[in-house]
C-alpha positions as CSV (number, residue, x, y, z in Angstrom):
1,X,11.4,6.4,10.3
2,X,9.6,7.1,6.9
3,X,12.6,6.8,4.8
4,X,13.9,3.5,7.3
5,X,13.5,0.3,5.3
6,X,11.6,-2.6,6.9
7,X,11.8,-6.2,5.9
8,X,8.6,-8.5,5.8
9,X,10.2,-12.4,5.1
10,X,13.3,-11.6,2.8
11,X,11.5,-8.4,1.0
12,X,12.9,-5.1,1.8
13,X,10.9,-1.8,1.5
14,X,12.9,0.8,1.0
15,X,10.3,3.1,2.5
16,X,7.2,3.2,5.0
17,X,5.0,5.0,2.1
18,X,2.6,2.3,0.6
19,X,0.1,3.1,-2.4
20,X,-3.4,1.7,-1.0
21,X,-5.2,-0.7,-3.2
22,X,-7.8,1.2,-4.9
23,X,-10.3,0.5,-7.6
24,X,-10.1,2.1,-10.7
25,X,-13.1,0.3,-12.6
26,X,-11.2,0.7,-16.0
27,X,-10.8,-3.5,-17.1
28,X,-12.4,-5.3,-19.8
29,X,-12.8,-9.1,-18.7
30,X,-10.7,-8.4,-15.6
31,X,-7.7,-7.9,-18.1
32,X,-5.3,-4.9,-16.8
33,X,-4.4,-2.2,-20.2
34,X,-2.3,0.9,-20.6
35,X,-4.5,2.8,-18.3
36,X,-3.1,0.3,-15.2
37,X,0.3,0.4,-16.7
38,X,0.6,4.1,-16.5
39,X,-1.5,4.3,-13.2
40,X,0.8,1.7,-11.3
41,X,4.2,2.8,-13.3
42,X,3.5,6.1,-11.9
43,X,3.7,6.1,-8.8
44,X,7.1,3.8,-8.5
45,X,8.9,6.8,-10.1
46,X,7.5,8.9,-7.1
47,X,9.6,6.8,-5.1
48,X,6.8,4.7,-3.3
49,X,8.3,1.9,-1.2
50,X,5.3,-0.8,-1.8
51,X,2.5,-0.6,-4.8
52,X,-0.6,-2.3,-4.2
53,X,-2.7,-3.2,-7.2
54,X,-6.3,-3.1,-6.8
55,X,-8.9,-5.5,-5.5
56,X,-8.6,-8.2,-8.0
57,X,-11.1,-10.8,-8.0
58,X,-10.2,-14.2,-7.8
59,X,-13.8,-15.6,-9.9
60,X,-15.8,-13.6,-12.1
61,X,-18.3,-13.0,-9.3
62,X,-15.8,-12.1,-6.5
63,X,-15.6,-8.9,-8.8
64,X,-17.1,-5.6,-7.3
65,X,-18.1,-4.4,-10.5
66,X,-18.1,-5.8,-14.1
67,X,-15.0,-3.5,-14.7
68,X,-13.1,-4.8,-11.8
69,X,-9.9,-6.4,-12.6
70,X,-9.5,-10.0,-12.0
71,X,-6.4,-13.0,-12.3
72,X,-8.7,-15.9,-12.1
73,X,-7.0,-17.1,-15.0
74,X,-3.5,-16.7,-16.9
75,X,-4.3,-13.6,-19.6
76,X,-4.8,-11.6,-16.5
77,X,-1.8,-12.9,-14.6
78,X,0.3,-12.4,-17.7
79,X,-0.9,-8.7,-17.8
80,X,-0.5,-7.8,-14.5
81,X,3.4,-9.0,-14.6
82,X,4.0,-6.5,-17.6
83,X,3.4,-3.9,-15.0
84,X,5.2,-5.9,-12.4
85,X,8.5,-6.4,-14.4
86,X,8.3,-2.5,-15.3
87,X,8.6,-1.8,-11.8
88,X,11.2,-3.9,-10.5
89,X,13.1,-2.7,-13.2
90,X,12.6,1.0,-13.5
91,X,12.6,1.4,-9.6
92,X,13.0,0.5,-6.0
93,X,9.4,-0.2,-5.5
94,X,8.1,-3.6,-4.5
95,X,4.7,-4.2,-6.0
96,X,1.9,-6.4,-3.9
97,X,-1.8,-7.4,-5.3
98,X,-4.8,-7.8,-3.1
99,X,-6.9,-10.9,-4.3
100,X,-10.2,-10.6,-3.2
101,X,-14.3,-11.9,-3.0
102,X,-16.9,-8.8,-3.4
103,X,-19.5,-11.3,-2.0
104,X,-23.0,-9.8,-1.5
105,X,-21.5,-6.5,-3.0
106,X,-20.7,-7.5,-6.4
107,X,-22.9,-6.9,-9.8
108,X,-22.9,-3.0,-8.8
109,X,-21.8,-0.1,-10.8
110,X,-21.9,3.4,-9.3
111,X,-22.7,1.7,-5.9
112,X,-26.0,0.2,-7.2
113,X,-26.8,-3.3,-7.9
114,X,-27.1,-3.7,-11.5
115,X,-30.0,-6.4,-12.8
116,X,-28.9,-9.9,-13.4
117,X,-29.0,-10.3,-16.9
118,X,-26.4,-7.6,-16.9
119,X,-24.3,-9.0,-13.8
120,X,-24.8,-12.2,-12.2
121,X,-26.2,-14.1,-9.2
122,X,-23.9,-12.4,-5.6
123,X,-22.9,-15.0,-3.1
124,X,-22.5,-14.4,0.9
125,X,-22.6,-16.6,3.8
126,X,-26.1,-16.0,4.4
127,X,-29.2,-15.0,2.3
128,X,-29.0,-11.0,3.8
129,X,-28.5,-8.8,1.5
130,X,-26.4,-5.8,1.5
131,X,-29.1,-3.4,1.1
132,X,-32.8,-4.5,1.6
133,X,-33.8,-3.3,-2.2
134,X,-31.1,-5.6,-3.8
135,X,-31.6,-9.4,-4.5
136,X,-31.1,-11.9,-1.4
137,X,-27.8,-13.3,-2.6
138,X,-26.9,-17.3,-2.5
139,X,-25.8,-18.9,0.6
140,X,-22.6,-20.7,0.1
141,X,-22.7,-24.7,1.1
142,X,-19.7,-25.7,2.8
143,X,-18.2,-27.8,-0.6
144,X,-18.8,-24.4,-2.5
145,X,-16.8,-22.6,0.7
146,X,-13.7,-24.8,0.4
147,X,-13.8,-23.6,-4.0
148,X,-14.1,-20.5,-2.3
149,X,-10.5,-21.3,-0.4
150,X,-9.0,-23.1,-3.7
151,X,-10.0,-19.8,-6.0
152,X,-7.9,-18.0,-3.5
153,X,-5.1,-20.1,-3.4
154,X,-5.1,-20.4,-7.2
155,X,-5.2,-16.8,-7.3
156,X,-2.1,-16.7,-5.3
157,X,-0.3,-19.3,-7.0
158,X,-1.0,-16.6,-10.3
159,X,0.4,-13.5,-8.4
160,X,3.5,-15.0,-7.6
161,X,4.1,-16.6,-10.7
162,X,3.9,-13.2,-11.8
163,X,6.3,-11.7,-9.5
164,X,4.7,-10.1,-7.0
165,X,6.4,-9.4,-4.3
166,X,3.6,-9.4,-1.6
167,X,0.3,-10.8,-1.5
168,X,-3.0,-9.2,0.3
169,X,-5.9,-10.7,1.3
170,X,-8.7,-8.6,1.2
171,X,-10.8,-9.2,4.3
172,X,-12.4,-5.7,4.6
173,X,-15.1,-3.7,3.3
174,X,-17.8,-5.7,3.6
175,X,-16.9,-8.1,1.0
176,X,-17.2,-11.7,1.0
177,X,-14.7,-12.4,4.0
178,X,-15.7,-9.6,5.8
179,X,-19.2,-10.8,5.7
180,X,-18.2,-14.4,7.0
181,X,-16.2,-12.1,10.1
182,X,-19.5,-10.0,10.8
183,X,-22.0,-12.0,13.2
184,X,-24.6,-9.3,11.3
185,X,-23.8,-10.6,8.0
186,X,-23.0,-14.4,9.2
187,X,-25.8,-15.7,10.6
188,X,-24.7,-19.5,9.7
189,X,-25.3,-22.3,12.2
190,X,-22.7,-24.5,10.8
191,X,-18.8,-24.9,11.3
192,X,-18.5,-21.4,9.7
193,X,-20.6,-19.6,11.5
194,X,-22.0,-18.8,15.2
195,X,-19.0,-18.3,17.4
196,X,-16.1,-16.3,16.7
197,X,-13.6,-19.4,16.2
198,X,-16.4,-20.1,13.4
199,X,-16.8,-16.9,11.7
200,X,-12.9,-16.7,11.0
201,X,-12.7,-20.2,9.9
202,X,-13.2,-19.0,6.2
203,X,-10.7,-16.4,6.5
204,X,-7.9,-18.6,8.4
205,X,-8.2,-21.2,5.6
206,X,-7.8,-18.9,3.1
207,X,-4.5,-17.9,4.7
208,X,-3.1,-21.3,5.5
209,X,-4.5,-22.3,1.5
210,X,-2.7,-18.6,-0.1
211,X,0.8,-19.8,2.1
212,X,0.7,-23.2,0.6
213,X,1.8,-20.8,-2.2
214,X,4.3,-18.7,-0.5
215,X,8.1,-18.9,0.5
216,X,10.4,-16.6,1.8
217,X,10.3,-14.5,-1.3
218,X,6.7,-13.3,-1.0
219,X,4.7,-11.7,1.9
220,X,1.6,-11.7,2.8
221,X,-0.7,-9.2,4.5
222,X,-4.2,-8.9,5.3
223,X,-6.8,-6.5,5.0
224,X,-9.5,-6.3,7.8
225,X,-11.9,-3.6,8.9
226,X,-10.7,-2.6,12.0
227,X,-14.6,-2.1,13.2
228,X,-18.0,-1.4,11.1
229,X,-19.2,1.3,13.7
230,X,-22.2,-1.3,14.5
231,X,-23.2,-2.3,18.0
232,X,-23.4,-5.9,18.2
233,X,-21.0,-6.1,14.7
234,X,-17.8,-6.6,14.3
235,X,-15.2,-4.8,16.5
236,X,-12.1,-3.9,17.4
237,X,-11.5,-6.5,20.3
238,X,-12.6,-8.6,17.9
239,X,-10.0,-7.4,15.2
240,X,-7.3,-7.6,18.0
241,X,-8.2,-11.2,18.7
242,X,-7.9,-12.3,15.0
243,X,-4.8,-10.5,14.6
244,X,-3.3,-12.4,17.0
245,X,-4.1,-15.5,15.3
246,X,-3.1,-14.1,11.9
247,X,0.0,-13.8,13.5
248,X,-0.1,-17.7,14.1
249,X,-0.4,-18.4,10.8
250,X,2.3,-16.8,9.1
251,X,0.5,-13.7,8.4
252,X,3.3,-10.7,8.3
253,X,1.3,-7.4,8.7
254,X,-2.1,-6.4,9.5
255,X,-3.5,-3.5,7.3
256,X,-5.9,-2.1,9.2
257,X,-9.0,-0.2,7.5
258,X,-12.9,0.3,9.0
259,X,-16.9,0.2,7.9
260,X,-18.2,-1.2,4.6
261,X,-20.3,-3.8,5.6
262,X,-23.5,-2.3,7.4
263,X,-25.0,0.0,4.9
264,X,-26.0,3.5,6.2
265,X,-23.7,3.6,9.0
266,X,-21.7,6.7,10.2
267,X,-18.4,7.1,10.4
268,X,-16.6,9.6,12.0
269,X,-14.2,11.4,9.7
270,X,-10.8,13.0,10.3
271,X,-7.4,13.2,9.5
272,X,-5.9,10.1,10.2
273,X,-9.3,8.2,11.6
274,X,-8.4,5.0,11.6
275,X,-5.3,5.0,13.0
276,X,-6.4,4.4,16.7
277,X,-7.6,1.2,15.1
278,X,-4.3,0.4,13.4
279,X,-2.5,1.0,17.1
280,X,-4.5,-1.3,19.0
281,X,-4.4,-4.0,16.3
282,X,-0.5,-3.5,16.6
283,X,-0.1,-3.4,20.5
284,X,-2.4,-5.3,21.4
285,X,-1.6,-8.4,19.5
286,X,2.0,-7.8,18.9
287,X,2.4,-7.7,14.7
288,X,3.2,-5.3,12.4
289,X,0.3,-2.9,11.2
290,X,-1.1,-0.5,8.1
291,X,-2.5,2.4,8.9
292,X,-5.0,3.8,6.2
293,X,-7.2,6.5,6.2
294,X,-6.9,10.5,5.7
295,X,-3.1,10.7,5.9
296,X,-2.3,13.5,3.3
297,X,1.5,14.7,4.5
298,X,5.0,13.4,5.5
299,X,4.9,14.9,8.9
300,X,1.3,13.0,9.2
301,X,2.8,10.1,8.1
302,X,6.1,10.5,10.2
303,X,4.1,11.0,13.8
304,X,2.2,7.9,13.5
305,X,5.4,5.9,13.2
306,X,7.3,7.9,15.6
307,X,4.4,7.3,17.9
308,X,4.5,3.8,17.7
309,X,1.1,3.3,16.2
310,X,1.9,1.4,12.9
311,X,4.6,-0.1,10.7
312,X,3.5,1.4,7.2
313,X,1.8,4.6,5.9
314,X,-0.8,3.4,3.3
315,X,-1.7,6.8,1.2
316,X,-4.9,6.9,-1.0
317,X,-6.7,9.6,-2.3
318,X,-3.9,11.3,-1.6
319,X,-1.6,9.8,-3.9
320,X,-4.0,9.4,-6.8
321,X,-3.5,13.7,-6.4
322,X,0.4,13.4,-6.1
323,X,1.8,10.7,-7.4
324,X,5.0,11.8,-5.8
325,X,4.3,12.7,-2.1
326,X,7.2,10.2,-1.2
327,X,9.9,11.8,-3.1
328,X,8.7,15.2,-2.5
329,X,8.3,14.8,1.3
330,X,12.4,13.2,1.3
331,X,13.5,16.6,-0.1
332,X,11.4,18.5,2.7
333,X,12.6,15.7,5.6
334,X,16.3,15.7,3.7
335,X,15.8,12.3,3.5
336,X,17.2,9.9,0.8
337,X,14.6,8.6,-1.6
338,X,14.5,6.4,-5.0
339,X,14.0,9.2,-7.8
340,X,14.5,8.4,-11.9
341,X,17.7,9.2,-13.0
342,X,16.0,10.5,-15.9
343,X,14.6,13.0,-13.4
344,X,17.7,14.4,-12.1
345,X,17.9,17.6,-12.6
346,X,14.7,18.6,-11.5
347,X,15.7,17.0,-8.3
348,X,16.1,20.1,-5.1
């Protein structure tokens, strides 16, 4: 199943092997440079059926980090489809972008909140903080919510111009939609917050608002954390339930990761962790899943699909070490597999 294509509207991956979106804190005003160009280029000539560019903030202060990248306006989007045309021409990859929010966790560097005069004022649904040493960060009103929604969808409308082939909404981590999902980070009494139909409100418009932008010719995932390993926070029943209202609204795959938004919290690490969390995501509401998390081989990456437990292998750390574990793992699974024909006669 790992070299079996799967089709998500009319896009085809050629493979189940996805490069996870992964910051690499190496932009000047959000603007991608060589450094991307290389980094992202890279891995399509491993033979990578989907490339996900990094968190890419969709305002300056939905960045992570002053060094995040960003397509909140058309320099960035005009970079960003450099490395998109290099790709769909020099490979079989498809290339996808996660737009997201940092929220309450922007203005850091190194995992520290940096002073304002050097960042800028974080906004969250709430006035809680990540962390109780950093600055109580500005509770959105409801008009600044729906710019919120429009900086998404403007975002989106960017991407695809550029020719992205899938779209990700990042709802994980403890970022800014995360923190609207969390009931520990949401503490809101109005039409956002409270229930559970409330705290997803944000999210769901974002997703009807990003589709607006959409056609057949672009997918679009989301990002959630599975659970953040918190009694009374954010869970995996709940994840199940949202998923299967994702599902409603044209959302084509789930990509499930865990934690980020309740600092100091301990997660239970292993190969493949959050995979249980991918499966029940996937059976129990019925849509196609990620799974993320640890997954460093081909036979790893083979067993969780045989098994029934996701849809697509997203590979991280993993593939920042080896930028071809997909082509290598077809020669060891004799298993057909995009490789440069420049390459070909180092190929076994």
């Amino acid at each position: 199943m790992l070299y079996n294509p799967i089709q998500f509207r009319n896009i085809e991956l050629k493979n189940r092997w996805v490069m996870s979106p992964m910051c690499m804190y190496s932009c000047e005003n959000g603007l991608a440079n060589d450094f991307h160009f290389v980094h992202y280029g890279s891995r399509s000539q491993g033979g990578t059926g989907l490339i996900m560019v990094e968190a890419t903030g969709v305002e300056p202060r939905g960045r992570i980090t002053n060094h995040c990248m960003g397509i909140w306006n058309d320099e960035q989007a005009e970079k960003l489809q450099k490395i998109v045309e290099f790709i769909h021409k020099n490979s079989e990859s498809k290339i996808g972008i996660q737009i997201a929010h940092a929220g309450r966790k922007g203005s850091t560097w190194n995992n520290i909140q940096i002073p304002i005069e050097e960042g800028w004022e974080t906004v969250a649904p709430s006035p809680v903080p990540y962390h109780p040493t950093e600055r109580i960060p500005h509770a959105l009103t409801v008009e600044e919510i729906k710019a919120q929604i429009q900086n998404f969808k403007n975002a989106a409308k960017r991407a695809v111009k550029a020719g992205f082939d899938i779209i990700e909404i990042h709802g994980a981590h403890g970022y800014l939609i995360h923190q609207f999902l969390s009931p520990l980070s949401n503490i809101r009494t109005d039409e956002y917050g409270g229930s559970f139909e409330n705290r997803i409100r944000f999210l769901i418009e974002i997703v009807d608002a990003v589709n607006e932008e959409l056609d057949e010719n672009v997918a679009l995932f989301v990002r959630i954390s599975g659970t953040e390993y918190t009694a009374n926070g954010w869970d995996i029943e709940s994840s199940v339930e949202l998923a299967k209202i994702l599902k409603h609204h044209h959302v084509d795959l789930v990509d499930v990761s865990s934690g980020g938004n309740i600092h100091g919290v301990k997660i239970p690490l292993f190969d493949g962790y959050q995979v249980p969390l991918a499966s029940q995501v996937k059976n129990g509401a019925e849509i196609k899943t990620g799974a993320v998390g640890l997954i460093t081989t081909a036979e790893h990456a083979e067993s969780i699909l045989q098994n029934g437990d996701a849809d697509l292998i997203f590979i991280a750390r993993e593939i920042l070490r080896n930028p071809y574990i997909a082509v290598q793992g077809s020669f060891a699974m004799k298993q057909d597999c995009f490789f440069p024909h420049q390459y070909l006669r180092a190929k076994i």
